[in-house]
Short mmCIF file of the C-alpha atoms (twelve columns), coordinates in Angstrom:
data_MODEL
# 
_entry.id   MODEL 
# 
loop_
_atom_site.group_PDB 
_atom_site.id 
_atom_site.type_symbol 
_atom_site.label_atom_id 
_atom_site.label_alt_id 
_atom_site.label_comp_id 
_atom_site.label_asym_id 
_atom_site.label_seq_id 
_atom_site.Cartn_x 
_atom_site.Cartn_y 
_atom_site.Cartn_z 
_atom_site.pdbx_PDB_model_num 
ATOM 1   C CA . UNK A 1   -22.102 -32.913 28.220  1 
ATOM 2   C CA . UNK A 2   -25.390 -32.632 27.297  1 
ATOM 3   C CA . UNK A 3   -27.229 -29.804 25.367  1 
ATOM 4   C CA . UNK A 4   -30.462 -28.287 25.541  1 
ATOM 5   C CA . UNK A 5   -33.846 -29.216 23.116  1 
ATOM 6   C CA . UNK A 6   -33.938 -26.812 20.386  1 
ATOM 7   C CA . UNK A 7   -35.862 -26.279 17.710  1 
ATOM 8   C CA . UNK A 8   -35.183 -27.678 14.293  1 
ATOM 9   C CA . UNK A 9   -35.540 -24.506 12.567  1 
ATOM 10  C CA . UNK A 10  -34.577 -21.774 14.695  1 
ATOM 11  C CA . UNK A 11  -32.347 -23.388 17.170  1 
ATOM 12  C CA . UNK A 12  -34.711 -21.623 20.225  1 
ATOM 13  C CA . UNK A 13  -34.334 -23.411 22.952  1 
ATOM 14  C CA . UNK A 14  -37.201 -25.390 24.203  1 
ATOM 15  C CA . UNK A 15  -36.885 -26.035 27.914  1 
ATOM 16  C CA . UNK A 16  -39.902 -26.210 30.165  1 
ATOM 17  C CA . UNK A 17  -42.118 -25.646 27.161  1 
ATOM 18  C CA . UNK A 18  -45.107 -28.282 26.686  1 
ATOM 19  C CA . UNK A 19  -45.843 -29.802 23.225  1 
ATOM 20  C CA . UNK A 20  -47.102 -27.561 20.636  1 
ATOM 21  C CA . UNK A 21  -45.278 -24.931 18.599  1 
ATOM 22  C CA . UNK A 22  -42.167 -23.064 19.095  1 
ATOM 23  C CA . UNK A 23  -42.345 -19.523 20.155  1 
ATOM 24  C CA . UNK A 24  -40.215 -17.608 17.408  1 
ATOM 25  C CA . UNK A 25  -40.922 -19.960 14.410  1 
ATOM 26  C CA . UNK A 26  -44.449 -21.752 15.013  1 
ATOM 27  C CA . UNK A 27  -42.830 -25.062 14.027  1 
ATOM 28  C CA . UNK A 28  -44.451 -28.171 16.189  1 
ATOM 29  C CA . UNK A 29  -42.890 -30.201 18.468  1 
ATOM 30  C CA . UNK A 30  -43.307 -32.718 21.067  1 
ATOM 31  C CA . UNK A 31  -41.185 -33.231 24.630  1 
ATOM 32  C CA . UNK A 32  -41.400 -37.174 24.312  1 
ATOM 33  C CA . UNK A 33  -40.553 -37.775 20.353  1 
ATOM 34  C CA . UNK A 34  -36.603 -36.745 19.823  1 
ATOM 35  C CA . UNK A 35  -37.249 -36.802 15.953  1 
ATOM 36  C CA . UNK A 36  -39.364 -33.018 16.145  1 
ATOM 37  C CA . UNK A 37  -36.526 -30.941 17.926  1 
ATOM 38  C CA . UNK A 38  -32.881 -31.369 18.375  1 
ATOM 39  C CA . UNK A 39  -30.476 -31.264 21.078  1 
ATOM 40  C CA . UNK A 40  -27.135 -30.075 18.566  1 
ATOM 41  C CA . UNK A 41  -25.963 -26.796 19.310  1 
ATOM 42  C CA . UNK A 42  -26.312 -24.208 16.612  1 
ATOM 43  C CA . UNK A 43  -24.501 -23.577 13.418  1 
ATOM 44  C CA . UNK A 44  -23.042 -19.835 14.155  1 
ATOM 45  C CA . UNK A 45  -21.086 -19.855 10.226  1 
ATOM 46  C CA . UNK A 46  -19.096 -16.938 11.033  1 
ATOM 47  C CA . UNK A 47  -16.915 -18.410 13.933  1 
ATOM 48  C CA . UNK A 48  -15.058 -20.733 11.113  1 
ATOM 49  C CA . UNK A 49  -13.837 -17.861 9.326   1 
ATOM 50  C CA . UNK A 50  -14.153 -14.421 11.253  1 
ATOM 51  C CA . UNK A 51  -11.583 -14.863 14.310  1 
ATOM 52  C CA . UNK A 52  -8.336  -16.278 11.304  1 
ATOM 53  C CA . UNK A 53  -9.382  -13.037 9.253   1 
ATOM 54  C CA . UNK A 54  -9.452  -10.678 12.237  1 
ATOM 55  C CA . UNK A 55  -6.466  -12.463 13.120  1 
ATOM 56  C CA . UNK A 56  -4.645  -11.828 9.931   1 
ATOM 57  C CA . UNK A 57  -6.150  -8.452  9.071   1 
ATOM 58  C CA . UNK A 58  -5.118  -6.878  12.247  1 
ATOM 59  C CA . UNK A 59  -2.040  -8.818  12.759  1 
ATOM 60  C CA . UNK A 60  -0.941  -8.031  9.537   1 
ATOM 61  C CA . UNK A 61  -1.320  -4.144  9.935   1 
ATOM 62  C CA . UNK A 62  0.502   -4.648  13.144  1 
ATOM 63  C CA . UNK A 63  3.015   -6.525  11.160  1 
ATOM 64  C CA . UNK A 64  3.781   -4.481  8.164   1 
ATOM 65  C CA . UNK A 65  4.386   -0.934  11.003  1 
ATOM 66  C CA . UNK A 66  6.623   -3.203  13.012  1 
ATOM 67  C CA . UNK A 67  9.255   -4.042  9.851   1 
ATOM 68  C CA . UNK A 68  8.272   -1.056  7.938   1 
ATOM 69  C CA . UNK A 69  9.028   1.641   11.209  1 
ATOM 70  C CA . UNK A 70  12.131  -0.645  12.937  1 
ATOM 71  C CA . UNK A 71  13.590  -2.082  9.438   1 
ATOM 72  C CA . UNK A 72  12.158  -0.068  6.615   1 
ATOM 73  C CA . UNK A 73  10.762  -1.316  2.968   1 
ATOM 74  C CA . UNK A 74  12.677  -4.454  2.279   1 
ATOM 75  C CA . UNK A 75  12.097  -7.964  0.925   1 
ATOM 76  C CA . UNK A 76  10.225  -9.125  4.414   1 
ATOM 77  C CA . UNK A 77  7.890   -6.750  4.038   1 
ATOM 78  C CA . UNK A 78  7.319   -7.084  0.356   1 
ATOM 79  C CA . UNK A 79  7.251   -10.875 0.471   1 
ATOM 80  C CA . UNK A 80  7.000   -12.270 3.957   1 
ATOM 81  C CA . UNK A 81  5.023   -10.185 5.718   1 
ATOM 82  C CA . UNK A 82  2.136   -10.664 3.216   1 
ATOM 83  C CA . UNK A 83  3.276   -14.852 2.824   1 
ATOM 84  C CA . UNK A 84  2.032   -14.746 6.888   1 
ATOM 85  C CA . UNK A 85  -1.316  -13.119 6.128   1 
ATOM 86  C CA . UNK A 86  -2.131  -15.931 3.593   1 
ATOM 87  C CA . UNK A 87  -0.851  -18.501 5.892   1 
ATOM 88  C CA . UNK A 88  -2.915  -17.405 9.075   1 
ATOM 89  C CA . UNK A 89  -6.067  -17.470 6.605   1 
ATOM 90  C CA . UNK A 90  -5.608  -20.471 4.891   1 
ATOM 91  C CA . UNK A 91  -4.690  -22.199 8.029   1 
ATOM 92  C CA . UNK A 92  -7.135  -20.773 10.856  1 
ATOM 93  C CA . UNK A 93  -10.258 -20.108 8.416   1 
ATOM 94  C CA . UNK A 94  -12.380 -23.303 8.007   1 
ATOM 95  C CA . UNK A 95  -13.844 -22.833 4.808   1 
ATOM 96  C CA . UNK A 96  -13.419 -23.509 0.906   1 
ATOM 97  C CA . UNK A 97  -10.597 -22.886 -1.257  1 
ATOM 98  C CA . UNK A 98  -12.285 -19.958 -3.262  1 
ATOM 99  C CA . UNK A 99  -13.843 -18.092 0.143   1 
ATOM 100 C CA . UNK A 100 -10.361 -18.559 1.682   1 
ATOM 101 C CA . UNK A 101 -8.643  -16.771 -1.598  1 
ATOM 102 C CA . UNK A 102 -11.354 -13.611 -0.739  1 
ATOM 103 C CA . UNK A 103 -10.956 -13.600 2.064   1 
ATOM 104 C CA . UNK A 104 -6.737  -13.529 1.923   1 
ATOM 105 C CA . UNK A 105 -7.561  -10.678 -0.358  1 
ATOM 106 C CA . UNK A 106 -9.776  -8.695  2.108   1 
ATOM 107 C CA . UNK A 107 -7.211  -9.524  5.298   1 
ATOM 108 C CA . UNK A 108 -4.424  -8.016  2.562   1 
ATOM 109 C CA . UNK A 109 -6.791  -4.993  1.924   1 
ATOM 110 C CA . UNK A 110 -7.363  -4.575  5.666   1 
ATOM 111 C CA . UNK A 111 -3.679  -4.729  6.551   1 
ATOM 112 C CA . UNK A 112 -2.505  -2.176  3.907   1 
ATOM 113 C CA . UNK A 113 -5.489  0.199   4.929   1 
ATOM 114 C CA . UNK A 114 -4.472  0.307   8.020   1 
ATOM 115 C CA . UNK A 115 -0.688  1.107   7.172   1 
ATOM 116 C CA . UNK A 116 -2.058  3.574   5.295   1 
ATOM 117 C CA . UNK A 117 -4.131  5.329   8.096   1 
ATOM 118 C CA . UNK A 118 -0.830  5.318   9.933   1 
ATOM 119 C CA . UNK A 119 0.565   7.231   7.369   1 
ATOM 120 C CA . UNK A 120 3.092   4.874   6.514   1 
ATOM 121 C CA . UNK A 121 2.405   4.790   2.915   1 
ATOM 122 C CA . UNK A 122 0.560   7.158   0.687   1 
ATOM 123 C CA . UNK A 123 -1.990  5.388   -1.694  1 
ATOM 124 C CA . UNK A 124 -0.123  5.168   -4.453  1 
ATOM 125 C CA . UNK A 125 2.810   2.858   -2.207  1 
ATOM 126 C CA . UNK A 126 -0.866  1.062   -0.992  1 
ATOM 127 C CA . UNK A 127 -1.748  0.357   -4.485  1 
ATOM 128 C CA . UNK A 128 2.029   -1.095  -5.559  1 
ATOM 129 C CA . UNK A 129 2.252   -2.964  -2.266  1 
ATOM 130 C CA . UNK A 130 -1.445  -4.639  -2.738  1 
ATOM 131 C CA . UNK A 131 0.243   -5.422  -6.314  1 
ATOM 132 C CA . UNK A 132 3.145   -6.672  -5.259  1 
ATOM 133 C CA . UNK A 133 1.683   -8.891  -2.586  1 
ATOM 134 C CA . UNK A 134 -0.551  -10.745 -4.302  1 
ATOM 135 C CA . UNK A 135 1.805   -13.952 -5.429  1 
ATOM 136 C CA . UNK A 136 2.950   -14.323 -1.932  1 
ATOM 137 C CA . UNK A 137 -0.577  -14.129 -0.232  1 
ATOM 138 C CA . UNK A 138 -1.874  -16.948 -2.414  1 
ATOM 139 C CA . UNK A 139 1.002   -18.492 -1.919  1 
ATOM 140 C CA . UNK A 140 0.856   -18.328 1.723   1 
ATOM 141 C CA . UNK A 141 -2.665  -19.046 1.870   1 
ATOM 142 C CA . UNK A 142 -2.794  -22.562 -0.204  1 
ATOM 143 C CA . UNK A 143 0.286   -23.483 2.238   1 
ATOM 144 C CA . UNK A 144 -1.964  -22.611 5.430   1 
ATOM 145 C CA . UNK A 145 -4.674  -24.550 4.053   1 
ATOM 146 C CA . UNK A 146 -2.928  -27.060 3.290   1 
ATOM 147 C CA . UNK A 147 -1.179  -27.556 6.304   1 
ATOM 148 C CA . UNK A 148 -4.407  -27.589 8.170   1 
ATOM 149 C CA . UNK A 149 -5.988  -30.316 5.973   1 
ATOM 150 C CA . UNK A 150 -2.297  -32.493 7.051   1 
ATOM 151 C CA . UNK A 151 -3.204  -32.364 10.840  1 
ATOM 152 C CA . UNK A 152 -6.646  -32.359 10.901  1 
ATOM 153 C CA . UNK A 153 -7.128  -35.792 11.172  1 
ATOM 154 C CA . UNK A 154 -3.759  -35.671 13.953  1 
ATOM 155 C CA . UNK A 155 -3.707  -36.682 17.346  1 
ATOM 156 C CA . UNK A 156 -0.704  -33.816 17.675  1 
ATOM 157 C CA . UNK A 157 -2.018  -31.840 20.764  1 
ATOM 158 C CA . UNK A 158 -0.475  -28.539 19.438  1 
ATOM 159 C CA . UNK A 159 -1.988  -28.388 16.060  1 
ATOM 160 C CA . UNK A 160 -3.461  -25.050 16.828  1 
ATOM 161 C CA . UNK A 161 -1.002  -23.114 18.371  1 
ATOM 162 C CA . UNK A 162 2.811   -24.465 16.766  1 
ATOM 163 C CA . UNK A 163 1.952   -23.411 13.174  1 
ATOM 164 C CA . UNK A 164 0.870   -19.729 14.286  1 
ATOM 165 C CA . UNK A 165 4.360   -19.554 16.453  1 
ATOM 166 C CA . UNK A 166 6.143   -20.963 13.820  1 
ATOM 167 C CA . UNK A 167 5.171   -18.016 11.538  1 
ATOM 168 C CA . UNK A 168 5.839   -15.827 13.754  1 
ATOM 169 C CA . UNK A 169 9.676   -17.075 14.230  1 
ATOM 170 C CA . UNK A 170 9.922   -17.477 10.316  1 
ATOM 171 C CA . UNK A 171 8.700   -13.888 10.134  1 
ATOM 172 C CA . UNK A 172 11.643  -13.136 12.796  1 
ATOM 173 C CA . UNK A 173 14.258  -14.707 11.430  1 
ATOM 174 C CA . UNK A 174 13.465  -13.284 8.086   1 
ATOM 175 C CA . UNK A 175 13.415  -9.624  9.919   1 
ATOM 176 C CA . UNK A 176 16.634  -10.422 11.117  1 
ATOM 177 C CA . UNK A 177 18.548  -11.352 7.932   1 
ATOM 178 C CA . UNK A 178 16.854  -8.401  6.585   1 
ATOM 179 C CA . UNK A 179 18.149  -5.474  9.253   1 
ATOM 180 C CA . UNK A 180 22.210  -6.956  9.254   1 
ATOM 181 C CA . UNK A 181 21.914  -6.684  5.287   1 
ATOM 182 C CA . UNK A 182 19.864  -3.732  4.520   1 
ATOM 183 C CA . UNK A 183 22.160  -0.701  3.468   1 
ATOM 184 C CA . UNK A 184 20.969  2.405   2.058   1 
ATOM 185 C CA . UNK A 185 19.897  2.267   -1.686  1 
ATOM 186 C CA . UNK A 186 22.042  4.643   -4.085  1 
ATOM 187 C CA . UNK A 187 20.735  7.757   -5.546  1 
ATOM 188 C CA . UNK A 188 18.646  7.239   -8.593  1 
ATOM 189 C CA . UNK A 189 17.967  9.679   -11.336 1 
ATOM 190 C CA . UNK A 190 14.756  9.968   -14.148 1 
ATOM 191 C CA . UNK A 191 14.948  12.289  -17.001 1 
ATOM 192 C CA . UNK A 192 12.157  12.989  -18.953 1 
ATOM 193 C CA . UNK A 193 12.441  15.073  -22.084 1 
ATOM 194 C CA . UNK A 194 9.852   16.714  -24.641 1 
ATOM 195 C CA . UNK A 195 10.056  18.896  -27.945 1 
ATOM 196 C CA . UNK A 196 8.331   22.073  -27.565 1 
ATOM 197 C CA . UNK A 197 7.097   24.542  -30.232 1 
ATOM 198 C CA . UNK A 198 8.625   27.485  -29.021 1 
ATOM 199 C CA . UNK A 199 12.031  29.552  -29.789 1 
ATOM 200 C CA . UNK A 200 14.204  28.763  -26.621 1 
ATOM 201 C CA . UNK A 201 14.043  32.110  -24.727 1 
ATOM 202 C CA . UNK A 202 9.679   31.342  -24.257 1 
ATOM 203 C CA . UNK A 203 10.671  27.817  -23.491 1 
ATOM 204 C CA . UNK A 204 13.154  29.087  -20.674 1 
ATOM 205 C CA . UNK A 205 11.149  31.772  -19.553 1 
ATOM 206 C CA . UNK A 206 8.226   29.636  -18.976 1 
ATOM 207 C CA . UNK A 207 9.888   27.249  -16.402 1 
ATOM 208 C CA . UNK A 208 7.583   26.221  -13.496 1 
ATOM 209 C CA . UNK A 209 7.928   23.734  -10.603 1 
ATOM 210 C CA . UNK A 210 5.076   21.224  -10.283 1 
ATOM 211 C CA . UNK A 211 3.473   23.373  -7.456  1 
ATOM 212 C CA . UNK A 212 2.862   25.722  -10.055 1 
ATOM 213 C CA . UNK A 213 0.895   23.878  -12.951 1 
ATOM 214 C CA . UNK A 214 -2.265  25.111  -13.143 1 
ATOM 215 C CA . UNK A 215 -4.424  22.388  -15.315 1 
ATOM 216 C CA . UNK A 216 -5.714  19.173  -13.807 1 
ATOM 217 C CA . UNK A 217 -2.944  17.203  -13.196 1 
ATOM 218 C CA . UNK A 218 -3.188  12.927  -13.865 1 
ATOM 219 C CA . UNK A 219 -5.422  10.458  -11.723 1 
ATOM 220 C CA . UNK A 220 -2.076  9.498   -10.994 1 
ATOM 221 C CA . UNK A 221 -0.634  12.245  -9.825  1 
ATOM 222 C CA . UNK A 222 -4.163  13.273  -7.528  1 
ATOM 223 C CA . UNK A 223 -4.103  10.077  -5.821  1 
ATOM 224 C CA . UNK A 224 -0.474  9.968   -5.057  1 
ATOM 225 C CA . UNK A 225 1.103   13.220  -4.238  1 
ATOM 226 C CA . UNK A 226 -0.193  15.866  -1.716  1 
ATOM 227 C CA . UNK A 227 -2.318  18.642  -2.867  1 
ATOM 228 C CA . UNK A 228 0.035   22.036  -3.459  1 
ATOM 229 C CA . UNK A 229 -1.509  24.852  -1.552  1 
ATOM 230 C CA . UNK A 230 1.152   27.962  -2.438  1 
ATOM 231 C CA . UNK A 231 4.106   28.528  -3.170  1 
ATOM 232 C CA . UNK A 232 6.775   31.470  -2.053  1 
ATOM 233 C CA . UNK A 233 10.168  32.566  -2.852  1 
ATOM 234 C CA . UNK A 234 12.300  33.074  -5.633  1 
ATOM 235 C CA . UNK A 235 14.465  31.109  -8.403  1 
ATOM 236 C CA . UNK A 236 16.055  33.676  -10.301 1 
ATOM 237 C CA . UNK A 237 19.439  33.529  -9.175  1 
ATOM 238 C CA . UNK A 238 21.836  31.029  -7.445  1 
ATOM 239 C CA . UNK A 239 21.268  30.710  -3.138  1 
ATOM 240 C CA . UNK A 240 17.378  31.575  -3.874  1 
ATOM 241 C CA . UNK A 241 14.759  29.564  -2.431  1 
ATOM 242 C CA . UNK A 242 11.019  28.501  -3.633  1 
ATOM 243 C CA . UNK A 243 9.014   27.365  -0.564  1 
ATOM 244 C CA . UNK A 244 6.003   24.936  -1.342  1 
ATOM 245 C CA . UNK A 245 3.375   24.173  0.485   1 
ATOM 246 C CA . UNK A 246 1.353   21.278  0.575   1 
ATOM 247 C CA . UNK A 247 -1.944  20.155  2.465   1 
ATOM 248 C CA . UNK A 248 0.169   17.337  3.775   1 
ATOM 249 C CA . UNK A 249 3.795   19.038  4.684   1 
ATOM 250 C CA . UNK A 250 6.056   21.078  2.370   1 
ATOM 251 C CA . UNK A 251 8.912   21.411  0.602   1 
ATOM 252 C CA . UNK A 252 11.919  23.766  -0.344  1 
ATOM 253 C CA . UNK A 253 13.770  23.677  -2.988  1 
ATOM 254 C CA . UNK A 254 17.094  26.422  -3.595  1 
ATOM 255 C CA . UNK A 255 18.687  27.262  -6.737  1 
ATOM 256 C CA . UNK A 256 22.027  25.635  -7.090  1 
ATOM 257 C CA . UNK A 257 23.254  26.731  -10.807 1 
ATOM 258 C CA . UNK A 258 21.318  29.440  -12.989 1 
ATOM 259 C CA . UNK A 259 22.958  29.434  -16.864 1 
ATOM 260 C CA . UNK A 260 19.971  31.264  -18.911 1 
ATOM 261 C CA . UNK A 261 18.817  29.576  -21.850 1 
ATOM 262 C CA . UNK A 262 20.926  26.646  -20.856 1 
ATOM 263 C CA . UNK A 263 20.749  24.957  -17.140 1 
ATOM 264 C CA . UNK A 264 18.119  25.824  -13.785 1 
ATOM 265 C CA . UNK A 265 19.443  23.301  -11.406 1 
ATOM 266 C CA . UNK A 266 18.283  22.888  -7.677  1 
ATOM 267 C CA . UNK A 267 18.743  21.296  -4.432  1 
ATOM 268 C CA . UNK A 268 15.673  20.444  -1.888  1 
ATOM 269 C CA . UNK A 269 16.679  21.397  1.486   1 
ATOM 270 C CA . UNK A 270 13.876  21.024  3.119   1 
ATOM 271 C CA . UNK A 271 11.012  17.610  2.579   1 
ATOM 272 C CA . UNK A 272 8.879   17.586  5.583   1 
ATOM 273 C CA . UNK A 273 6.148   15.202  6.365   1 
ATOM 274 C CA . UNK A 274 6.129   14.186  1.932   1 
ATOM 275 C CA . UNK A 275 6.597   10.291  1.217   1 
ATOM 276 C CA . UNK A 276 9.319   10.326  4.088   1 
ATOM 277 C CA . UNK A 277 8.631   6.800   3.788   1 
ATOM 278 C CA . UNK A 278 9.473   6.288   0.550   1 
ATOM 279 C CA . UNK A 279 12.133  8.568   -1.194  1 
ATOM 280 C CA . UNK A 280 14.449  11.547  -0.072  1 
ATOM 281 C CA . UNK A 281 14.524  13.964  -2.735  1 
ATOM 282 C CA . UNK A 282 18.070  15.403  -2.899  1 
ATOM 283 C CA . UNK A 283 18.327  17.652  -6.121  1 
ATOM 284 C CA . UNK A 284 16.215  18.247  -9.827  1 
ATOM 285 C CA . UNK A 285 17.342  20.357  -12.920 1 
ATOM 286 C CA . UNK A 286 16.041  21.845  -16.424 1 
ATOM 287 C CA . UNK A 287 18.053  21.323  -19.134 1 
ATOM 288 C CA . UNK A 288 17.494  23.488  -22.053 1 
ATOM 289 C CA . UNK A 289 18.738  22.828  -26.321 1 
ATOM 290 C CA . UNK A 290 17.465  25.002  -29.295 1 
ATOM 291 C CA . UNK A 291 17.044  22.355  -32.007 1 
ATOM 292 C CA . UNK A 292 15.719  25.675  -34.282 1 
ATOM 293 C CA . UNK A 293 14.295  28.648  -34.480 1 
ATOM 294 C CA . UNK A 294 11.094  27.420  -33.187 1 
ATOM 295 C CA . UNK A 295 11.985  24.328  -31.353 1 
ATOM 296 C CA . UNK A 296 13.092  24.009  -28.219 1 
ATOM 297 C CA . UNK A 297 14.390  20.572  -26.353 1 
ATOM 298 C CA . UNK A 298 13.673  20.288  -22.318 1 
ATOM 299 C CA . UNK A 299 14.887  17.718  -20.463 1 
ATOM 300 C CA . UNK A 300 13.618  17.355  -16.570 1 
ATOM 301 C CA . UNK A 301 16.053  15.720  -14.218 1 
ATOM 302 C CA . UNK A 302 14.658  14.487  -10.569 1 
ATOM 303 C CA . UNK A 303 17.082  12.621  -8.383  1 
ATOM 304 C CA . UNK A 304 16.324  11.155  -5.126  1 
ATOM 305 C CA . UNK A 305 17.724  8.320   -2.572  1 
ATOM 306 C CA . UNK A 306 14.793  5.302   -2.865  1 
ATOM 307 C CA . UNK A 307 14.034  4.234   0.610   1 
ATOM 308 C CA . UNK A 308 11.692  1.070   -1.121  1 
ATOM 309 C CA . UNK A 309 13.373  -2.490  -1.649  1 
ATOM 310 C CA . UNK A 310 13.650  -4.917  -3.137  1 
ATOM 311 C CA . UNK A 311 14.394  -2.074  -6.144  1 
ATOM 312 C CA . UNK A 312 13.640  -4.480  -8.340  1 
ATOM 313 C CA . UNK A 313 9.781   -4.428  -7.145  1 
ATOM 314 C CA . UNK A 314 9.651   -0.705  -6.986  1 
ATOM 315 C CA . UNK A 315 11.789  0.723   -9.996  1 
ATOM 316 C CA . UNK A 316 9.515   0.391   -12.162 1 
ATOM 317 C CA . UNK A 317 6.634   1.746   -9.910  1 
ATOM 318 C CA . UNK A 318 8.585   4.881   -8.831  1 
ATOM 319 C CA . UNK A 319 10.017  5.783   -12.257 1 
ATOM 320 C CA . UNK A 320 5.578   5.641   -13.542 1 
ATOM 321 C CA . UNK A 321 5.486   8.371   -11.007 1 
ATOM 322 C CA . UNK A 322 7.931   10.574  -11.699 1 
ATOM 323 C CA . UNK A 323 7.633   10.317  -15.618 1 
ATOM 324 C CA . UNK A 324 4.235   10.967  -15.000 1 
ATOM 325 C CA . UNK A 325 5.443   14.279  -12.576 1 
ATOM 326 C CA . UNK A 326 7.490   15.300  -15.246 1 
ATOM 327 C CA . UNK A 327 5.120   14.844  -18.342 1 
ATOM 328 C CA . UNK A 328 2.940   17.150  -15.902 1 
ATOM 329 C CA . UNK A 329 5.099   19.969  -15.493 1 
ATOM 330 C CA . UNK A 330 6.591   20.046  -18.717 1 
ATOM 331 C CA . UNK A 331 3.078   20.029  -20.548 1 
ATOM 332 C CA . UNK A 332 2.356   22.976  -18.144 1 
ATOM 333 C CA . UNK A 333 5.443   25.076  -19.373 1 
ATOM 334 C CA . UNK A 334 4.587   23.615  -22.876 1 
ATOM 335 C CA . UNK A 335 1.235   26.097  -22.237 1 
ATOM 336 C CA . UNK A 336 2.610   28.268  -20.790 1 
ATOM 337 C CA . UNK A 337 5.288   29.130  -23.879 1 
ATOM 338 C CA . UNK A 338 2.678   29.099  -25.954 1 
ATOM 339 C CA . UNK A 339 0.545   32.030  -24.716 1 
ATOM 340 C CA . UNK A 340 0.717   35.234  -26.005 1 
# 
């Protein structure tokens, strides 16, 4: 197959042109001396990396809704899913190692913003998962690559298309093991307790749910939870309900045991459209202890059924949050006991 005269410096293809200069650059060249143009086809830079990182970025979105809608949070799509996205890059992007590490970064990035905008994780979950994945992307990525340095000097026909299948069965089989051994995670509880400056009746008159905390609440907190809109209802007596609204689904939460002074416990009933994905809230409470005259102990209770594994990945993730939720609210009734 032969190609076209070109220029050297712009590639523009010379054909039926006499000697002189080339149209788009003004560099000289002559029909009968091969040295002043050249008949190689042009360096286009982007087609060594741009079709593996499409491939990864969009296959890996595709990936992580698959396992997270049919199979739910779990070790293959902690571990595996984001092992595949470095593999695809380090084996279909032909460049060097420390592109091909940015670019397994960016094709992660891509991935989890795109479970994100189909609301299958909130950005907190985004931020933990882009955490979390980060061992098993570079691990997956120096396999790919090296992998594609092994047959690159092979006669094996199928070079191209076996390793990308055999990710895909890997990813499979590990989907697989996962959905005949996932079983629902056991309710979890975090308490979260503070000291406050005032006699105990203040402290249990100034009780609040986190819907109704009026300063700023943590960067946390504002990047993580919906925004609370209003709230409704009542929660001064067992069987009464506090509706809460949120700019992203609400929540209702109904008064289970009421001992003044002492215990405001509650169930949620109702968690629509509110990190389904993540947690079911089942029940909360406000424990209260006079340590003096002036002194007051609160303890916050939230319990809720984790829907995240491996638990050993997100415990520690999930129990920042809702330490964080608590500190919140109990700082607010902290205020709030305090005002004249």
């Amino acid at each position: 197959m032969s190609y076209p005269a070109r220029c050297i410096d712009c590639g523009y293809v010379l054909i039926g042109l006499p000697a002189g200069k080339c149209p788009e650059c003004g560099r000289e060249f002559d029909p009968d001396r091969p040295v002043t143009f050249t008949t190689k086809p042009p360096f286009v830079w982007w087609n060594y990396w741009l079709p593996g990182f499409l491939l990864a970025a969009i296959g890996g979105a595709l990936i992580y809704a698959v396992l997270i809608l049919f199979i739910g949070w779990s070790w293959s799509a902690a571990i595996v899913a984001p092992f595949c996205i470095g593999a695809i890059v380090g084996y279909g992007c032909r460049a060097q190692p420390f592109l091909l590490v940015l670019l397994a970064l960016a094709a992660l990035g891509a991935a989890i913003a795109g479970v994100y905008s189909m609301s299958l994780a909130g950005v907190f979950c985004g931020i933990v998962m882009g955490i979390v994945a980060l061992v098993p992307v570079l691990v997956g990525t120096a396999m790919g690559y090296m992998l594609r340095l092994a047959l690159r000097e092979s006669r094996f026909e199928q070079r191209w298309h076996l390793p990308a299948l055999g990710l895909l069965l890997a990813l499979a089989l590990a989907a697989a093991i996962d959905r005949a051994t996932v079983r629902p995670h056991a309710i979890e509880s975090v308490v979260t307790s503070i000291q406050m400056p005032a006699p105990i009746g203040r402290a249990w008159n100034a009780v609040m749910f986190y819907e109704e905390v009026r300063h700023p609440p943590p960067f946390l907190l504002r990047i993580g939870l919906p925004k609370p809109l209003r709230t409704y209802g009542k929660s001064e007596s067992v069987g009464d309900v506090k509706f809460c609204t949120y700019n992203k689904g609400r929540l209702a939460k109904q008064v289970t045991r009421r001992e003044p002074q002492k215990l405001l416990a509650f169930d949620v009933i109702v968690q629509d459209r509110i990190e389904n994905h993540s947690i079911r809230l089942t029940d909360g409470s406000f424990a209260f202890q006079a340590l003096g005259e002036n002194q007051t102990q609160v303890a916050l209770t939230t319990s809720y059924e984790p829907k995240l594994g491996p638990r050993w990945i997100w415990r520690p993730a999930e129990e920042l949050a809702v330490h964080t939720l608590h500190r919140y609210v109990l700082e607010g009734m902290q205020q709030k006991a305090a005002e004249p």
